[in-house]
PQR file of N, CA, C, O and H, with PARSE charges and radii, in Angstrom:
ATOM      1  N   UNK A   1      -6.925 -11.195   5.467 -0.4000 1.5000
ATOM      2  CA  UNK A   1      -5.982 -10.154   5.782 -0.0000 2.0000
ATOM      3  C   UNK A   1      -5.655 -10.182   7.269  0.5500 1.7000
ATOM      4  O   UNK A   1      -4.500 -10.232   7.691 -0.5500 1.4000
ATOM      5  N   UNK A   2      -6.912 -10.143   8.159 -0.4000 1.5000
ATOM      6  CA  UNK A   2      -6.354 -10.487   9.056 -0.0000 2.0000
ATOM      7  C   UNK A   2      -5.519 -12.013   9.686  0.5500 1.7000
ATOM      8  O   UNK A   2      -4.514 -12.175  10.378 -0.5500 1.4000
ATOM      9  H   UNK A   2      -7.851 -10.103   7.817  0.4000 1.0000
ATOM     10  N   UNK A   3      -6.049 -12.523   9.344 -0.4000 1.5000
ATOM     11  CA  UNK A   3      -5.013 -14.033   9.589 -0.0000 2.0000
ATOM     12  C   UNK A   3      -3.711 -13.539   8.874  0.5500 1.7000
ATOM     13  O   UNK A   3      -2.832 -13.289   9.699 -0.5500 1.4000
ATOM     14  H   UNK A   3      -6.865 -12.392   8.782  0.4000 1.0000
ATOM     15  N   UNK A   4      -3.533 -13.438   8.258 -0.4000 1.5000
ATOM     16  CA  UNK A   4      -2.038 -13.129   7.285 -0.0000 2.0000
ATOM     17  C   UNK A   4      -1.442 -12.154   7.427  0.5500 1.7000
ATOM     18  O   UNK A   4      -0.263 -12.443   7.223 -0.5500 1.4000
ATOM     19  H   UNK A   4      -4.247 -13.641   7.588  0.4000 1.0000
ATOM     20  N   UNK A   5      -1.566 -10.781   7.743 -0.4000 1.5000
ATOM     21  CA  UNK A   5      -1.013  -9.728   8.639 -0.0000 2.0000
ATOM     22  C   UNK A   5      -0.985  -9.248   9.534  0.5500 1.7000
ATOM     23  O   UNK A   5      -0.413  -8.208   9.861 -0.5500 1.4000
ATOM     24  H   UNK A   5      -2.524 -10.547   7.909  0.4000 1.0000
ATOM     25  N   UNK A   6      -2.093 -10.472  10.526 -0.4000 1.5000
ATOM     26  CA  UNK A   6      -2.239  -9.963  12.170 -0.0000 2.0000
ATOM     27  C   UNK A   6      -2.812  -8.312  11.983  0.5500 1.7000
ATOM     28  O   UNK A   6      -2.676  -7.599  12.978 -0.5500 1.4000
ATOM     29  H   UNK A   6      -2.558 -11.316  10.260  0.4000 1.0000
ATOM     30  N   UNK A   7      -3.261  -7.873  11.106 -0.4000 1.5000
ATOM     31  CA  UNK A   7      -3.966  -6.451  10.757 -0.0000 2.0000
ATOM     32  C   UNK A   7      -5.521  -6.461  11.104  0.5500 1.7000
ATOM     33  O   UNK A   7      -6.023  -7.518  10.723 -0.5500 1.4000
ATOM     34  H   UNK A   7      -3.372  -8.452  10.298  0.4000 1.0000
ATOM     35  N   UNK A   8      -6.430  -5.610  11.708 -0.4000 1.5000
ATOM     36  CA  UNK A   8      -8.328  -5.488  11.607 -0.0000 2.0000
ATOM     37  C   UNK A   8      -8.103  -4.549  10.027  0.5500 1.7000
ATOM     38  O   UNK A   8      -7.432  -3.517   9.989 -0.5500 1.4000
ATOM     39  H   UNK A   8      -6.022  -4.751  12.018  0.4000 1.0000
ATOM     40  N   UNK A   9      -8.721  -5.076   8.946 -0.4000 1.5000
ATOM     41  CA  UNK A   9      -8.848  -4.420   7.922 -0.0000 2.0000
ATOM     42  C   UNK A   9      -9.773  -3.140   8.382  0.5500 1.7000
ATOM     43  O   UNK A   9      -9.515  -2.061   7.848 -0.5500 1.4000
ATOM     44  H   UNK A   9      -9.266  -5.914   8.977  0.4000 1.0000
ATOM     45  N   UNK A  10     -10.820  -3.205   9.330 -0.4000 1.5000
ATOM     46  CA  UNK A  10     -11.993  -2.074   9.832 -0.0000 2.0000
ATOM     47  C   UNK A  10     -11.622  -1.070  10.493  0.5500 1.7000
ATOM     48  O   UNK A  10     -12.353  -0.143  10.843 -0.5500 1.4000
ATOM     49  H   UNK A  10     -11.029  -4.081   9.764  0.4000 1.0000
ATOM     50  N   UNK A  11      -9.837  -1.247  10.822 -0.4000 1.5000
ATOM     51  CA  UNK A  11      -9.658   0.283  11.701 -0.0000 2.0000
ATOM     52  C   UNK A  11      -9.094   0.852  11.342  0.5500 1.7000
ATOM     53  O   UNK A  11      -8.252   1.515  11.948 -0.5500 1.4000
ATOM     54  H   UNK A  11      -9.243  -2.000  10.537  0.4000 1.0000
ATOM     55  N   UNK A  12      -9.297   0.845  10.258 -0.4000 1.5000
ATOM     56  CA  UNK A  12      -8.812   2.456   9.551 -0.0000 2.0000
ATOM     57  C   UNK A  12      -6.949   2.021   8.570  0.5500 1.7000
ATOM     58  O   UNK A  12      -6.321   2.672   7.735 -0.5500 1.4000
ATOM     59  H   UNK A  12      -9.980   0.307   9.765  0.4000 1.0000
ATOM     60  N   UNK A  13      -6.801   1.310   8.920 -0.4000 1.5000
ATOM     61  CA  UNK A  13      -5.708   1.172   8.602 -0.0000 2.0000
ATOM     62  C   UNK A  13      -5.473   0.842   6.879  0.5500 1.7000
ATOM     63  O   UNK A  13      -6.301   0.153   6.283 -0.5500 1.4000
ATOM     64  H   UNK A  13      -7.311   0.781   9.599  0.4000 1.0000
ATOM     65  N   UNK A  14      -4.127   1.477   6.095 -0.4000 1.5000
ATOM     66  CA  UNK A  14      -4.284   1.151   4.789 -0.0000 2.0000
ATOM     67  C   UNK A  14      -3.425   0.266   4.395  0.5500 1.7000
ATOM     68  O   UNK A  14      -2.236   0.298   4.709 -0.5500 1.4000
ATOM     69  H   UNK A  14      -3.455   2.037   6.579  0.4000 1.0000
ATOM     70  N   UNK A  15      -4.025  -0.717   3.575 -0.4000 1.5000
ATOM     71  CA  UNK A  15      -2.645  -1.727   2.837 -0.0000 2.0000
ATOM     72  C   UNK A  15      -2.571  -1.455   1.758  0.5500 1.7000
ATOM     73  O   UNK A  15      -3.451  -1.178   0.942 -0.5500 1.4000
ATOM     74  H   UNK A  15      -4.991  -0.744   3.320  0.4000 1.0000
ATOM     75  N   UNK A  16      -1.058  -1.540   1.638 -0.4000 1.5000
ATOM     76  CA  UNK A  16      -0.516  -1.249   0.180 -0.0000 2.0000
ATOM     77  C   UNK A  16       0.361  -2.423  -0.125  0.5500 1.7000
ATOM     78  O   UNK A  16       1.333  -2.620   0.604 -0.5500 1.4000
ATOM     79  H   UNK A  16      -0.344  -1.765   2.301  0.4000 1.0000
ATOM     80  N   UNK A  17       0.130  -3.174  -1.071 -0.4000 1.5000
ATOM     81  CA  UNK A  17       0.604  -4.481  -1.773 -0.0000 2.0000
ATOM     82  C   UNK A  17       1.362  -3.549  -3.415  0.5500 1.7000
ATOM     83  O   UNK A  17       0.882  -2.635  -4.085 -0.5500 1.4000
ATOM     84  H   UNK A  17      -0.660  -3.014  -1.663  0.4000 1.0000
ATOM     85  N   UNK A  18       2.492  -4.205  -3.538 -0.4000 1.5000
ATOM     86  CA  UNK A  18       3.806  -4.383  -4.383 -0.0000 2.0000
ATOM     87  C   UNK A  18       3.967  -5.212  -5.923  0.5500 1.7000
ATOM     88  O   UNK A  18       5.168  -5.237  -6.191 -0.5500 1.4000
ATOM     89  H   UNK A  18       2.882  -4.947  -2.995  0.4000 1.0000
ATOM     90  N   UNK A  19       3.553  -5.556  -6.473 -0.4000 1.5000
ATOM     91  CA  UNK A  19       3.592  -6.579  -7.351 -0.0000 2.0000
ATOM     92  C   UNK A  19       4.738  -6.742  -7.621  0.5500 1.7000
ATOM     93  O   UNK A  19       5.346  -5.686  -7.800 -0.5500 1.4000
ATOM     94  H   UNK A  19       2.577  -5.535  -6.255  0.4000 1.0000
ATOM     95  N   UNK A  20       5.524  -7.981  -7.771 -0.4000 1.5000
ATOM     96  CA  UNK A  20       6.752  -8.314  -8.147 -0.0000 2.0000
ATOM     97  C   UNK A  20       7.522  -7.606  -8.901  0.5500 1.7000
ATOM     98  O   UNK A  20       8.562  -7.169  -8.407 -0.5500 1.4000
ATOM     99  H   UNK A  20       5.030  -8.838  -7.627  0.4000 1.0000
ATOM    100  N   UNK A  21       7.328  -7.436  -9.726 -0.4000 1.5000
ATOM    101  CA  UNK A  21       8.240  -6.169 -10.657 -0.0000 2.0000
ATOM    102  C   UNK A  21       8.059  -5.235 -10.071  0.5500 1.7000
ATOM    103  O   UNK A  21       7.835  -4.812 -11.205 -0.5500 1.4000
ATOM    104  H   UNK A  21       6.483  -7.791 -10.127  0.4000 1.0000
ATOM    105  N   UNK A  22       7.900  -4.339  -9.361 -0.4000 1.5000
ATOM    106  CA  UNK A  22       7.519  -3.296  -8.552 -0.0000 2.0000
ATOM    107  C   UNK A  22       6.845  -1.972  -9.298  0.5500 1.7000
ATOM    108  O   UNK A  22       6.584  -0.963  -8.644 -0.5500 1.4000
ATOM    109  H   UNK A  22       8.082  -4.682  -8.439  0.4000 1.0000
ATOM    110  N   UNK A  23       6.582  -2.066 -10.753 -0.4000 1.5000
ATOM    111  CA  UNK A  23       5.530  -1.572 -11.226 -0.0000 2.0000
ATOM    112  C   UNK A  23       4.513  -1.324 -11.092  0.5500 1.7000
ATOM    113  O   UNK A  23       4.035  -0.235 -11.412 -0.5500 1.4000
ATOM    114  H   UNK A  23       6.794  -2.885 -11.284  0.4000 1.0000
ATOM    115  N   UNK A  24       3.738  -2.484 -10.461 -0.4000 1.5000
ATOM    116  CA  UNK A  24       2.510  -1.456  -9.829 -0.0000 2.0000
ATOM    117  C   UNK A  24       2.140  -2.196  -8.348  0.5500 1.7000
ATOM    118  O   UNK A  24       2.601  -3.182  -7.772 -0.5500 1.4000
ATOM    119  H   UNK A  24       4.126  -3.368 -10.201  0.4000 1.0000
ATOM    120  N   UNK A  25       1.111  -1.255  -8.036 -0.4000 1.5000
ATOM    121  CA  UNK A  25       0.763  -1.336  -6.681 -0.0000 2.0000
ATOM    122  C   UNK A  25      -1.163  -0.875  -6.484  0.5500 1.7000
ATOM    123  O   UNK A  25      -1.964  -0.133  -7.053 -0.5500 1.4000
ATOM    124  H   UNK A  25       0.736  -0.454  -8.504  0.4000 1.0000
ATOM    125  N   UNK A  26      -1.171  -2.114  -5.014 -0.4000 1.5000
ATOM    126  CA  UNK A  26      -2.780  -1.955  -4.912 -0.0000 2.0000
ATOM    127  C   UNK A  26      -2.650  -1.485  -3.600  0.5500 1.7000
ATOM    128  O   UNK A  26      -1.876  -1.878  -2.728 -0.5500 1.4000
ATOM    129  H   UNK A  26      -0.521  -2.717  -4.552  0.4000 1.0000
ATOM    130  N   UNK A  27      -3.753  -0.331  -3.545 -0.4000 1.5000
ATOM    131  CA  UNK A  27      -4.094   0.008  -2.270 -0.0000 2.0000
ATOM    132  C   UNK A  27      -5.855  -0.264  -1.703  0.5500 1.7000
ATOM    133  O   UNK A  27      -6.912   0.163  -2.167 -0.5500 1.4000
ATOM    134  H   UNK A  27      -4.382  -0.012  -4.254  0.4000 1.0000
ATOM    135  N   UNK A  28      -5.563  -1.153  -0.521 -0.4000 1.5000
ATOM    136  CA  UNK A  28      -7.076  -1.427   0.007 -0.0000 2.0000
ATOM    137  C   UNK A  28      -6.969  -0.890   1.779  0.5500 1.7000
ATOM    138  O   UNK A  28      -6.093  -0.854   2.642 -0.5500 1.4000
ATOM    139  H   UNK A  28      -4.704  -1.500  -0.144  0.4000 1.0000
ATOM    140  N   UNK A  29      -8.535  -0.501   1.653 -0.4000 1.5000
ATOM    141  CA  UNK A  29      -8.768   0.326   2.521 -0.0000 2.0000
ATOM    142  C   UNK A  29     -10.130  -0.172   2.702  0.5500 1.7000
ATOM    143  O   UNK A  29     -10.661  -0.737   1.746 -0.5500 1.4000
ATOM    144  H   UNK A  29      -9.247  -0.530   0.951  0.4000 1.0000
ATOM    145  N   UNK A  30     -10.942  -0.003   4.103 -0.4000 1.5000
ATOM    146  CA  UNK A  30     -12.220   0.275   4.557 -0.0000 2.0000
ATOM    147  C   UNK A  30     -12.607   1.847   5.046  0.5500 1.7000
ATOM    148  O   UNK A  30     -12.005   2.255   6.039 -0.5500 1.4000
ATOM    149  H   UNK A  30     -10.510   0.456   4.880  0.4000 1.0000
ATOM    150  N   UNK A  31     -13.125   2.327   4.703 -0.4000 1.5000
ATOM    151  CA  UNK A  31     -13.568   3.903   5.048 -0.0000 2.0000
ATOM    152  C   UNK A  31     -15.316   4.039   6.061  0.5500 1.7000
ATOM    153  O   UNK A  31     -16.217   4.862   5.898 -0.5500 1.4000
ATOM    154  H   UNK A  31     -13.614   1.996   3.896  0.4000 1.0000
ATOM    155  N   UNK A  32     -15.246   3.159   6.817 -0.4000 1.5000
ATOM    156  CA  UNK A  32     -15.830   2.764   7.585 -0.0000 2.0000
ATOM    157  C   UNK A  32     -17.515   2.435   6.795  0.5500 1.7000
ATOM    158  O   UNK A  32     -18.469   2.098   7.497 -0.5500 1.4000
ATOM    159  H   UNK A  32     -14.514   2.491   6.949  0.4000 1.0000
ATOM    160  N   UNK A  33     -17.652   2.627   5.058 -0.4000 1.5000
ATOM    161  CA  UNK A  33     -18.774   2.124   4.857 -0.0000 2.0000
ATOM    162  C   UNK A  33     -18.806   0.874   3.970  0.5500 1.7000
ATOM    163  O   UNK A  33     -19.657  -0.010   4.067 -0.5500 1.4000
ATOM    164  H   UNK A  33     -16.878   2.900   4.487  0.4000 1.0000
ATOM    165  N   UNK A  34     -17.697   0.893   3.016 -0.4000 1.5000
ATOM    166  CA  UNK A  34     -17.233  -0.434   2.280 -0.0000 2.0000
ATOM    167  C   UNK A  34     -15.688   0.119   2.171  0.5500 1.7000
ATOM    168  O   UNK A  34     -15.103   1.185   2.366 -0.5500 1.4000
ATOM    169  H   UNK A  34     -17.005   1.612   2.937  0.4000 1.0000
ATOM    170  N   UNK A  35     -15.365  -1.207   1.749 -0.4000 1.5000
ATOM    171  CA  UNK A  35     -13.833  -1.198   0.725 -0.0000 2.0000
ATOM    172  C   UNK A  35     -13.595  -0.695  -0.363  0.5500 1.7000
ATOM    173  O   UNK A  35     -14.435  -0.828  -1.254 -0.5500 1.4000
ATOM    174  H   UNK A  35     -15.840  -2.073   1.591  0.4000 1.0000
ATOM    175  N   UNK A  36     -12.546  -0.069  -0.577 -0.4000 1.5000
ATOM    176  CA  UNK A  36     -11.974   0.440  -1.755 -0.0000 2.0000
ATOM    177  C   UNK A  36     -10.788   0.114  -2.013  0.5500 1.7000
ATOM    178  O   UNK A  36      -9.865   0.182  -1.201 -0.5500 1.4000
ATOM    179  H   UNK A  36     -11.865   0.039   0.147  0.4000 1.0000
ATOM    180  N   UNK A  37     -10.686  -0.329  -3.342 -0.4000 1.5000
ATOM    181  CA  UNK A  37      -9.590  -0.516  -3.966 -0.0000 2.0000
ATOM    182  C   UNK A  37      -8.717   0.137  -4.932  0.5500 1.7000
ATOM    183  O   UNK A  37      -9.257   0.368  -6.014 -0.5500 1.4000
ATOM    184  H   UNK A  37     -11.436  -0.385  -4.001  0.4000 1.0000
ATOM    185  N   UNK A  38      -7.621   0.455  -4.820 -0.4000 1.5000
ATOM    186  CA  UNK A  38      -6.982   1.593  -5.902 -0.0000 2.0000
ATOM    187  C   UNK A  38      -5.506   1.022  -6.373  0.5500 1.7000
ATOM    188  O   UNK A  38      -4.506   1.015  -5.656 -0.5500 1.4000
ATOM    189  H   UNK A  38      -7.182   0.268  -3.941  0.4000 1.0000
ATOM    190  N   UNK A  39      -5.566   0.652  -7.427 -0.4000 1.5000
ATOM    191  CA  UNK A  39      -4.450   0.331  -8.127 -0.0000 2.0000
ATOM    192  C   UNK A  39      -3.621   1.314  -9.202  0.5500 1.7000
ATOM    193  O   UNK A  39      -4.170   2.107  -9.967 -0.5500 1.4000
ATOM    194  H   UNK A  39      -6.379   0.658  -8.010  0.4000 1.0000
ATOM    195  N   UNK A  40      -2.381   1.119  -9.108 -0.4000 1.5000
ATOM    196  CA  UNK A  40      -1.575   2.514 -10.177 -0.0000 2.0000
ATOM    197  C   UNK A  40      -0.374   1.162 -10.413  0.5500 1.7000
ATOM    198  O   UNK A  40       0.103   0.302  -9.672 -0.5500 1.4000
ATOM    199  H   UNK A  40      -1.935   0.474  -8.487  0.4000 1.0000
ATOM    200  N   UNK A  41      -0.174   1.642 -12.280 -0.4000 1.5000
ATOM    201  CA  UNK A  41       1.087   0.676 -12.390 -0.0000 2.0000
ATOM    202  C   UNK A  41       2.079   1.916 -13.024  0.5500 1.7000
ATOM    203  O   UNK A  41       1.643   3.036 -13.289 -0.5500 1.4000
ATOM    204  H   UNK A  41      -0.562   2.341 -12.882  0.4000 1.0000
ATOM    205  N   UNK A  42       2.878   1.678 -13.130 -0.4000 1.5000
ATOM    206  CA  UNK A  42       3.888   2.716 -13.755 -0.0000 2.0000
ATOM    207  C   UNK A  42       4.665   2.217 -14.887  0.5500 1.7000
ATOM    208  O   UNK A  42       5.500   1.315 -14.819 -0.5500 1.4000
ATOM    209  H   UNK A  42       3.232   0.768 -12.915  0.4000 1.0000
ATOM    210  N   UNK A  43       4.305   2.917 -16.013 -0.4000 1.5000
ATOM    211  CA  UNK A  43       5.414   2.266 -17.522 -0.0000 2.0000
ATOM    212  C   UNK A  43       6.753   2.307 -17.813  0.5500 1.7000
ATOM    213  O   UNK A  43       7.344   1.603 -18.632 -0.5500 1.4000
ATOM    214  H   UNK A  43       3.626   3.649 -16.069  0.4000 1.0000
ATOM    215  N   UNK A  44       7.100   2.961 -17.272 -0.4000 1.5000
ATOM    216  CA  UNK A  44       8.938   3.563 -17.028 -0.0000 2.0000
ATOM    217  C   UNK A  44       9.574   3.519 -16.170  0.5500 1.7000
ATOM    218  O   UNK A  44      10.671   4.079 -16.178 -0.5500 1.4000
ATOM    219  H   UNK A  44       6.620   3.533 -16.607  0.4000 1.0000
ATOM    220  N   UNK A  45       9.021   2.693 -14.893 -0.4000 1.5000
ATOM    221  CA  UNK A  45      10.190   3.290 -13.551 -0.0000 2.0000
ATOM    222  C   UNK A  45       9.224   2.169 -12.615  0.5500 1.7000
ATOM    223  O   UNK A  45       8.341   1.376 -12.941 -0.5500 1.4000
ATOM    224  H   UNK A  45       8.130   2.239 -14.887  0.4000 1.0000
ATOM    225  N   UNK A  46       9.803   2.492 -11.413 -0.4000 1.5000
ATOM    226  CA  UNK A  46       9.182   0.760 -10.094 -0.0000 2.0000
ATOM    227  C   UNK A  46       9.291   2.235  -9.663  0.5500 1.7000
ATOM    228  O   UNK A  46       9.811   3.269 -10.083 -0.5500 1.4000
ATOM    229  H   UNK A  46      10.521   3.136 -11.148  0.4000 1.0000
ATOM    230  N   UNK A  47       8.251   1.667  -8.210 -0.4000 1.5000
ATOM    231  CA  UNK A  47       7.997   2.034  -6.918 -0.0000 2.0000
ATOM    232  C   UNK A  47       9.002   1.560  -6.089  0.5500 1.7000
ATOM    233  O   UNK A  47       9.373   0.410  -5.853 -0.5500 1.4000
ATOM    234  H   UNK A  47       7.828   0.828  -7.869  0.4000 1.0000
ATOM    235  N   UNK A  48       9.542   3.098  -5.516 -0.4000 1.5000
ATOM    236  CA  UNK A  48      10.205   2.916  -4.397 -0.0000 2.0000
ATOM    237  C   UNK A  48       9.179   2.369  -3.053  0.5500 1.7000
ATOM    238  O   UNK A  48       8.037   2.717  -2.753 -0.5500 1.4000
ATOM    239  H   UNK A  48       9.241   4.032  -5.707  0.4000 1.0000
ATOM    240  N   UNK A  49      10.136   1.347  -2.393 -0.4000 1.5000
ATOM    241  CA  UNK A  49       9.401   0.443  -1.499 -0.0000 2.0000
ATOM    242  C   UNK A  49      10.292   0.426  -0.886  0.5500 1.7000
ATOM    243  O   UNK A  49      11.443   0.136  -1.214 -0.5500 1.4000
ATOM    244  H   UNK A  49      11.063   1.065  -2.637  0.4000 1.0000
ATOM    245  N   UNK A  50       9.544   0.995   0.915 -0.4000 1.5000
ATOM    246  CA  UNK A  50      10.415   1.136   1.581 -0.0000 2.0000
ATOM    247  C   UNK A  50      10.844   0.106   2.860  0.5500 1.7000
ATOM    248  O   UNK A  50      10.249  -0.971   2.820 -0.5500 1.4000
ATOM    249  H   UNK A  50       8.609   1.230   1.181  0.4000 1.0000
ATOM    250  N   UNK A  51      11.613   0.245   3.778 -0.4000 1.5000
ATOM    251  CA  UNK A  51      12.113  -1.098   4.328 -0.0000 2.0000
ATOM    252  C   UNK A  51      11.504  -1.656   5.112  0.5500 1.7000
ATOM    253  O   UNK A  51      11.597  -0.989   6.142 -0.5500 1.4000
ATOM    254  H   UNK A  51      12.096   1.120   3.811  0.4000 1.0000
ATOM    255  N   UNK A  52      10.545  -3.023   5.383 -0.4000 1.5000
ATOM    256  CA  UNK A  52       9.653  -3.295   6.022 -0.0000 2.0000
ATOM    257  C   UNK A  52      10.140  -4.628   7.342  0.5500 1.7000
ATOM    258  O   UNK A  52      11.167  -5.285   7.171 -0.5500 1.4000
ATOM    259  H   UNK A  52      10.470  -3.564   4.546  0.4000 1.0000
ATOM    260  N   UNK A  53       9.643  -4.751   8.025 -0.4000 1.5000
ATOM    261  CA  UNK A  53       9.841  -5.366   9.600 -0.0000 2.0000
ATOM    262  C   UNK A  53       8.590  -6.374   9.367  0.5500 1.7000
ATOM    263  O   UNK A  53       7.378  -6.185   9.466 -0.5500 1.4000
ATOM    264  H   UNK A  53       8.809  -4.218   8.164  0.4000 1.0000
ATOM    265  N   UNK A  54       9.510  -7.755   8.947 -0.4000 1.5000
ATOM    266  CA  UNK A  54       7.914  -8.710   9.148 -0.0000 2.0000
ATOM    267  C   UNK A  54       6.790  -8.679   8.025  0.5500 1.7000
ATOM    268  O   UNK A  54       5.718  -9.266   7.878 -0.5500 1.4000
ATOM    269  H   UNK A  54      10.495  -7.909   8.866  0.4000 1.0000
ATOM    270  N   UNK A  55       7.672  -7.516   7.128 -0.4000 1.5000
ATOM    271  CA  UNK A  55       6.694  -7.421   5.719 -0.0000 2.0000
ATOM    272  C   UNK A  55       5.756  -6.196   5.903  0.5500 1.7000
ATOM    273  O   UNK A  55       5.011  -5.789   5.011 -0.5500 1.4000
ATOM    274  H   UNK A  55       8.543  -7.039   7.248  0.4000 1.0000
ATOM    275  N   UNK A  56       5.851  -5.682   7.055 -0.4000 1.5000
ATOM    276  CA  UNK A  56       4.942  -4.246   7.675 -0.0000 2.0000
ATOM    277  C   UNK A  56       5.655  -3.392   7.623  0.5500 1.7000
ATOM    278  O   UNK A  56       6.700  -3.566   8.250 -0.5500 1.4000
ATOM    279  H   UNK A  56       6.456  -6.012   7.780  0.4000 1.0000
ATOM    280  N   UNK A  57       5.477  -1.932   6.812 -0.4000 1.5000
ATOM    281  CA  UNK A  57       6.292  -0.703   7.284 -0.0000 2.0000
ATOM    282  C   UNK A  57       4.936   0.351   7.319  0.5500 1.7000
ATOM    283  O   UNK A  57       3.879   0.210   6.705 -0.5500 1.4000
ATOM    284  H   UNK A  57       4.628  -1.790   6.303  0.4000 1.0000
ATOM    285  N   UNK A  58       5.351   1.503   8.291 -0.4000 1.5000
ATOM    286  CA  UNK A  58       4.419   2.287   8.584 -0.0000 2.0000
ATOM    287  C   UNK A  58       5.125   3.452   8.279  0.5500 1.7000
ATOM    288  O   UNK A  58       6.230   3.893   8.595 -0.5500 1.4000
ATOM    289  H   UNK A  58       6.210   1.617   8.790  0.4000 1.0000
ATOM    290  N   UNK A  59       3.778   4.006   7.266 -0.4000 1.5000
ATOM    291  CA  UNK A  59       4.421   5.673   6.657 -0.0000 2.0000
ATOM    292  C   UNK A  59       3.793   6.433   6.999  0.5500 1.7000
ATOM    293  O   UNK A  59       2.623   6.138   7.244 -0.5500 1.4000
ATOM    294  H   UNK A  59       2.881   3.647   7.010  0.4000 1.0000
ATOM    295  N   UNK A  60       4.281   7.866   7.197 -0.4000 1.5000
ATOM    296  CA  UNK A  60       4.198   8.638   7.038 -0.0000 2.0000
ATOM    297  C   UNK A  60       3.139   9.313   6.106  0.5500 1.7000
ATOM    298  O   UNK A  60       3.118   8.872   4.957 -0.5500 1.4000
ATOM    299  H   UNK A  60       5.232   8.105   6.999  0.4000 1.0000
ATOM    300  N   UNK A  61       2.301  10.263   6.400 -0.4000 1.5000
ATOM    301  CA  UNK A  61       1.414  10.659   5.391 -0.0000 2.0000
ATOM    302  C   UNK A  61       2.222  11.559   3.911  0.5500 1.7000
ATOM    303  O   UNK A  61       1.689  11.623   2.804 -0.5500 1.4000
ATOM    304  H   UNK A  61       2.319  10.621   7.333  0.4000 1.0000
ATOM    305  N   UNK A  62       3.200  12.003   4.165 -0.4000 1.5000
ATOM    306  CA  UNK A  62       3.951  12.542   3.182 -0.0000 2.0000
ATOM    307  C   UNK A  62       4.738  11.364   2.075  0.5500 1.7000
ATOM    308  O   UNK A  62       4.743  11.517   0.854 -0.5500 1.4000
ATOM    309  H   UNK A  62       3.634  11.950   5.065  0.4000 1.0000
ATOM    310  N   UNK A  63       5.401  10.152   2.816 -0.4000 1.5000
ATOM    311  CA  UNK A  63       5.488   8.867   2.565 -0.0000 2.0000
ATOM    312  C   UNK A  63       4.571   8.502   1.554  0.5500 1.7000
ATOM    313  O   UNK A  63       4.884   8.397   0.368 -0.5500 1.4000
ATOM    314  H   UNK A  63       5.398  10.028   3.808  0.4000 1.0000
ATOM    315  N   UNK A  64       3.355   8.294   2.048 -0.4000 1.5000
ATOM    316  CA  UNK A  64       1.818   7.473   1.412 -0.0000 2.0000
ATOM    317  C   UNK A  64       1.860   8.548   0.064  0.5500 1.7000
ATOM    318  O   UNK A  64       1.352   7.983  -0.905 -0.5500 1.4000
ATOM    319  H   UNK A  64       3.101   8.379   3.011  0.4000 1.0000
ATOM    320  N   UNK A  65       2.306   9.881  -0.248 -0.4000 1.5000
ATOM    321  CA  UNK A  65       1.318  10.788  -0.825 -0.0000 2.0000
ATOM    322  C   UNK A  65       2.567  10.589  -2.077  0.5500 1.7000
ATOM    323  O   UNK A  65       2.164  10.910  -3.195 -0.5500 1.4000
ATOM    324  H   UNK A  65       2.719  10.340   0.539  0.4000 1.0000
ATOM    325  N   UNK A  66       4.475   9.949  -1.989 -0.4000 1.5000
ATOM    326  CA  UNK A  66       4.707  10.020  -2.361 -0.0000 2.0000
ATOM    327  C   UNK A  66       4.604   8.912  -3.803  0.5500 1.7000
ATOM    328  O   UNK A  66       4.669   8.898  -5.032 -0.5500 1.4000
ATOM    329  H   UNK A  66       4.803   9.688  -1.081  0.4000 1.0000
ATOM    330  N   UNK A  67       4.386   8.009  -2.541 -0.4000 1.5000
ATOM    331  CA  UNK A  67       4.232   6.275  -3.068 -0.0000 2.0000
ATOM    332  C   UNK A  67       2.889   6.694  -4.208  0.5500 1.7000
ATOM    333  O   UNK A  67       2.823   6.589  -5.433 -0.5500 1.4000
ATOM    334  H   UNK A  67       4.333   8.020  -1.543  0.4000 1.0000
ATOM    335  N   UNK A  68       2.264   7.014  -3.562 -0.4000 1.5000
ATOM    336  CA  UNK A  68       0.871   7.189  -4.577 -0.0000 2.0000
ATOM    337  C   UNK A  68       1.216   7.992  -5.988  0.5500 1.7000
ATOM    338  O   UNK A  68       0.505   7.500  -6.865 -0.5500 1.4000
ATOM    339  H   UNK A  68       2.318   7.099  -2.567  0.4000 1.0000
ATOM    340  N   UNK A  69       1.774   8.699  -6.346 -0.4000 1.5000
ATOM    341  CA  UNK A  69       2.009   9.718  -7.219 -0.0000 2.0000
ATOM    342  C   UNK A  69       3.189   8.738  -7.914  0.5500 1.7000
ATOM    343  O   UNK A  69       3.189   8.895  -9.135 -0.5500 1.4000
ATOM    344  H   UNK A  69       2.351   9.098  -5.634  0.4000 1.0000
ATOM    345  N   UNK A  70       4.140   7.822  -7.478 -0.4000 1.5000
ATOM    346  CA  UNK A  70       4.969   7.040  -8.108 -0.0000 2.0000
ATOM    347  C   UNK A  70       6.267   7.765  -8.021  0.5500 1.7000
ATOM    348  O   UNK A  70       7.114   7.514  -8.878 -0.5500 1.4000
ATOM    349  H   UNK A  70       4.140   7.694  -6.486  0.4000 1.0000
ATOM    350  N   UNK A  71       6.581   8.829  -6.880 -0.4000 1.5000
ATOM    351  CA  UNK A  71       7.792   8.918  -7.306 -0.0000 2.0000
ATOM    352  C   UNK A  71       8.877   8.090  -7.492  0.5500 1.7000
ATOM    353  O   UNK A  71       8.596   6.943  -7.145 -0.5500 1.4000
ATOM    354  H   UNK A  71       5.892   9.033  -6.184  0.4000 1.0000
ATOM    355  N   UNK A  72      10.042   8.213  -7.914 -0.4000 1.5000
ATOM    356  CA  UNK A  72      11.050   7.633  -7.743 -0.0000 2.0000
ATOM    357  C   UNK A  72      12.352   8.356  -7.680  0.5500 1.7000
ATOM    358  O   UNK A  72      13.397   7.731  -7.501 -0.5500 1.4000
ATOM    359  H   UNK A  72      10.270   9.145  -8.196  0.4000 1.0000
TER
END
């Protein structure tokens, strides 16, 4: 992760990966004692995905809370 997104997976920071159909999505995180992983796919509708710089976009906590819940 870090070689490939120039990202420290250890500072806190969260990635959220897209799967091609935009149905579902993984979120990985370190919470400073291990990793966690959280995946959601959606049966009816894609994840809005929003416009990224270099493949990086930075949200908003209202953003993150929407993505998570699947709106669309």
């Amino acid at each position: 992760m870090q070689e490939g997104l120039g990202r420290d997976r250890f500072a806190g920071d969260v990635f959220v990966f897209r799967g091609r159909g935009g149905s579902l999505i993984k979120v990985l995180w370190h919470d400073g004692i291990g990793s966690s992983l959280y995946a959601k796919r959606l049966d009816h509708s894609r994840f809005v995905w929003p416009m990224t710089v270099d493949g990086v976009a930075a949200l908003a906590a209202a953003q993150m809370s929407y993505l998570l819940e699947g709106c669309c």
